[in-house]
N, C-alpha and C positions, 0 to 999 in steps of 0.2 A: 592451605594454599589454594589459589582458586583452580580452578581448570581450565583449561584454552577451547577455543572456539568451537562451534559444532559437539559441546558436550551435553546438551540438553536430553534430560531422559524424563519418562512418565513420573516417577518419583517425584524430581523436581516442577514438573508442572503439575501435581497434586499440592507440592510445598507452595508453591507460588501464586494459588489461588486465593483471594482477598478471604480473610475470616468473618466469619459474622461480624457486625459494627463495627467492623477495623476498617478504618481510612486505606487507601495506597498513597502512600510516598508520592505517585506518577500521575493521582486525580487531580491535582489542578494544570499540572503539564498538559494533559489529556484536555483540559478545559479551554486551555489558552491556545492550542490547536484548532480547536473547534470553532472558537470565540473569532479567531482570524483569518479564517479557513471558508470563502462562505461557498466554496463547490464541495466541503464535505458535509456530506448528510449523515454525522452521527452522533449519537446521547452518551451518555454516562448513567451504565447500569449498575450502581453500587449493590454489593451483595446483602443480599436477603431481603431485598424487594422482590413484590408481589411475582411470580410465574406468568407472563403470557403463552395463551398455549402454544405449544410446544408444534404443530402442526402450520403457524401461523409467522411464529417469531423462531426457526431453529438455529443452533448454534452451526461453529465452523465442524465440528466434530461430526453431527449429524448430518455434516450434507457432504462430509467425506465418506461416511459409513453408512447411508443408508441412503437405495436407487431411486425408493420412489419421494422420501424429500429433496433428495437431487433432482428429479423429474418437475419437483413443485416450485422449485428455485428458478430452472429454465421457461417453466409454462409462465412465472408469473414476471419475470423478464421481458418473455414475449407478448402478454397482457399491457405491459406500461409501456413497449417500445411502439405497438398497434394503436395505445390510446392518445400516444404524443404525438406520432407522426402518421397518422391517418394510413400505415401499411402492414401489412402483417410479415413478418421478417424468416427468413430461411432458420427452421433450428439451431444449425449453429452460429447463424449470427447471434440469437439470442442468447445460446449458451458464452459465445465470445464477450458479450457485451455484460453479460451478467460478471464474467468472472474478471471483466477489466476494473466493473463497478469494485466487489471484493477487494484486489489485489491493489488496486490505486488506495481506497479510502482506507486500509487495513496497514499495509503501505507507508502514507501518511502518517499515521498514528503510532505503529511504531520509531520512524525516523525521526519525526517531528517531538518527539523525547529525545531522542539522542541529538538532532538541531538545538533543540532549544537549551538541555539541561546539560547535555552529555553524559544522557545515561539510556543502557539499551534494555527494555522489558522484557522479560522473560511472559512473552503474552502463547498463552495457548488457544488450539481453536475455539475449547468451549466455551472460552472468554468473549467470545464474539457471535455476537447472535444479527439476526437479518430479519427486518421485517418484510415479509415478501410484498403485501401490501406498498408498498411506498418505498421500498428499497432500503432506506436508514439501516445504517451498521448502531450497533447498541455495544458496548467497550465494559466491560468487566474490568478492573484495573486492574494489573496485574501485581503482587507485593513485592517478585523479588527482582531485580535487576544488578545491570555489571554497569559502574562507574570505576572513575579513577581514583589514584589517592587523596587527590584533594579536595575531591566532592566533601562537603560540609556532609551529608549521608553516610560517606563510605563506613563511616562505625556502628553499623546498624546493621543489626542481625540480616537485614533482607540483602543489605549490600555482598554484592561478589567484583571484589576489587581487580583491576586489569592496570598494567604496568604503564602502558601510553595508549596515546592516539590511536595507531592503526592497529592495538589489540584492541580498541574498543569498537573499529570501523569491523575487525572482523569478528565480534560479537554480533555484530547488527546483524549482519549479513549471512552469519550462522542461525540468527532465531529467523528471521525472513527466511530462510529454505527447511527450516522446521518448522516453521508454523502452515505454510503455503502445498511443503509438496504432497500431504493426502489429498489433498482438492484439488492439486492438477492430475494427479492419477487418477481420481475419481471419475475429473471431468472430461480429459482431455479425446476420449471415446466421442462425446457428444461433438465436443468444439471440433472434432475431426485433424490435432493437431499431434505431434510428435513430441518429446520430450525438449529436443533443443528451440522448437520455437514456441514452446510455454515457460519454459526458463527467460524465454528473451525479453516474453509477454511483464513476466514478473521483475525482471532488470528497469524493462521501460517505465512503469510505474514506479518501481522506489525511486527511479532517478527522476522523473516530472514529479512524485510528490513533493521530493526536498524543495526542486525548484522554483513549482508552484507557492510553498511556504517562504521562502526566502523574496519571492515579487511580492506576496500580500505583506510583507513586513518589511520593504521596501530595499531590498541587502540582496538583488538578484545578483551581483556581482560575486559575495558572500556563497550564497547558495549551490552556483553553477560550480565554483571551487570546491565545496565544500562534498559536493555529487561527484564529482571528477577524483575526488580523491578514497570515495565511497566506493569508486566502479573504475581504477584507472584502466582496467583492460578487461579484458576474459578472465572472469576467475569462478570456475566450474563449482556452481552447475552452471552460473550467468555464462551465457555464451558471448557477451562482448560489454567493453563497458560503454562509458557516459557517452563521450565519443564529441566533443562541443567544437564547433568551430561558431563564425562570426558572418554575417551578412552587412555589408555598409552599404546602408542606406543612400537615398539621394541627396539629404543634409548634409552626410558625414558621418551620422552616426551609427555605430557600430552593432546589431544586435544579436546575441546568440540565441544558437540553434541548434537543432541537433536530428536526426535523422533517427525513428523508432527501428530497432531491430527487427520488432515483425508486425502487423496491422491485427488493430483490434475492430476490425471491420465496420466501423461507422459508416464509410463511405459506401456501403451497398445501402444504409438506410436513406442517409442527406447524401447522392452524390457529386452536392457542386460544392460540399463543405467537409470535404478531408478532413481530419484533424491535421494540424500546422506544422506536428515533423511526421506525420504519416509519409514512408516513403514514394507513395502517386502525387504528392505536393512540390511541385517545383520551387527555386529559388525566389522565383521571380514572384511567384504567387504566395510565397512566405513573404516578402518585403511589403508587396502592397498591402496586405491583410494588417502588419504590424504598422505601417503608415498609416493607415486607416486609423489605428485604435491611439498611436501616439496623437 
């Protein structure tokens, strides 16, 4: 029988690590994310490819568990955010933007299996490695996941079968705070923030990744539903869900939006460019920016 949510243990993320030359089930899902995805910067690291050092490319594991490649993760944050925008940014901005990079493209990847296939990864941190250099997230696939019974998979040893829908919404949303929360513990010292507003940080991204994946494949209507029903409210540790309302336009037409739970501080670096539901962004200045781009 399977287990219900939040049942994820070391065990199982030892079982769940790809074997030498064994494909995952979730590599081409993984692909077709990426393939449509062009604000995610990241690869497909099949197992038992070459090692990059380890100082250079560390996994999720190690930048939960050890301070000074935590330290190497924020300096090299601050390094790329200095070299793109000609300023050198307050520590925990960098830390903040570092761990928005994380949590959004990490984020993505997981959901965007469960969007696209309806299936939710059992992805652990080691599975995920960071080039500091250049940011790129590298994705180990992971082998085992929860689908439902009608997955063409579900009879396959890696399958862990879940009865519907919102047991599979709350698979996702159980490997998301076990995959996430040593790295907000780790980090949240630097980013100088509290548990409920790095819970909120992590709410904010799963819900723009879905949405984001659902506008590239052109089913934002699809998506925004599909996030709403991922996060319809507070459900702990998230401290608030999707939260979507509507903006009509001067056409008519209607666009959704939605207001971030807490800011992942860009606007100290660009501050005449908020991001679009950062909550210092006005209505007014959401409509003309989405007029603009329609």
């Amino acid at each position: 029988m399977s287990k219900g949510p939040g049942s994820w243990s070391a065990a199982a993320d030892t079982a769940g690590r790809v074997a030498l030359g064994e494909a995952s089930t979730l590599t081409d899902t993984y692909r077709r994310v990426i393939a449509c995805c062009d604000a995610l910067d990241a690869r497909i690291v099949e197992a038992g490819a070459p090692d990059e050092p380890t100082a250079l490319w560390p996994d999720g594991a190690l930048l939960a568990d050890d301070q000074g490649v935590l330290d190497s993760f924020v300096d090299a944050s601050a390094a790329r955010i200095t070299a793109r925008h000609g300023r050198t940014p307050r520590r925990d901005v960098a830390a903040s933007r570092a761990l928005h990079d994380y949590l959004w493209s990490v984020g993505l990847l997981m959901s965007g299996a469960w969007y696209l296939d309806r299936r939710v990864p059992r992805l652990a941190p080691r599975d995920i490695r960071v080039d500091l250099a250049t940011g790129t997230i590298g994705i180990t696939p992971a082998q085992h996941f929860a689908c439902l019974p009608d997955d063409p998979a579900a009879g396959g040893a890696d399958a862990r079968i879940v009865g519907h829908e919102e047991a599979l919404r709350a698979e996702l949303r159980a490997a998301v705070v076990h995959h996430m929360g040593p790295l907000l513990t780790a980090i949240g010292p630097t980013v100088r923030r509290g548990p409920r507003a790095l819970w909120g940080m992590v709410a904010d991204d799963l819900i723009s990744g879905v949405w984001y994946l659902g506008r590239m494949l052109g089913q934002e209507e699809r998506s925004v539903r599909a996030a709403t029903e991922l996060l319809p409210t507070a459900v702990p540790p998230f401290p608030g869900g999707a939260d979507f309302r509507r903006l009509t336009a001067r056409d008519g037409r209607r666009h959704p939006t939605r207001t971030r739970l807490g800011c992942c501080l860009y606007y100290t670096i660009e501050p005449d460019r908020a991001c679009l539901t950062c909550p210092r962004t006005c209505d007014a200045e959401r409509l003309r920016r989405l007029e603009d781009e329609a």
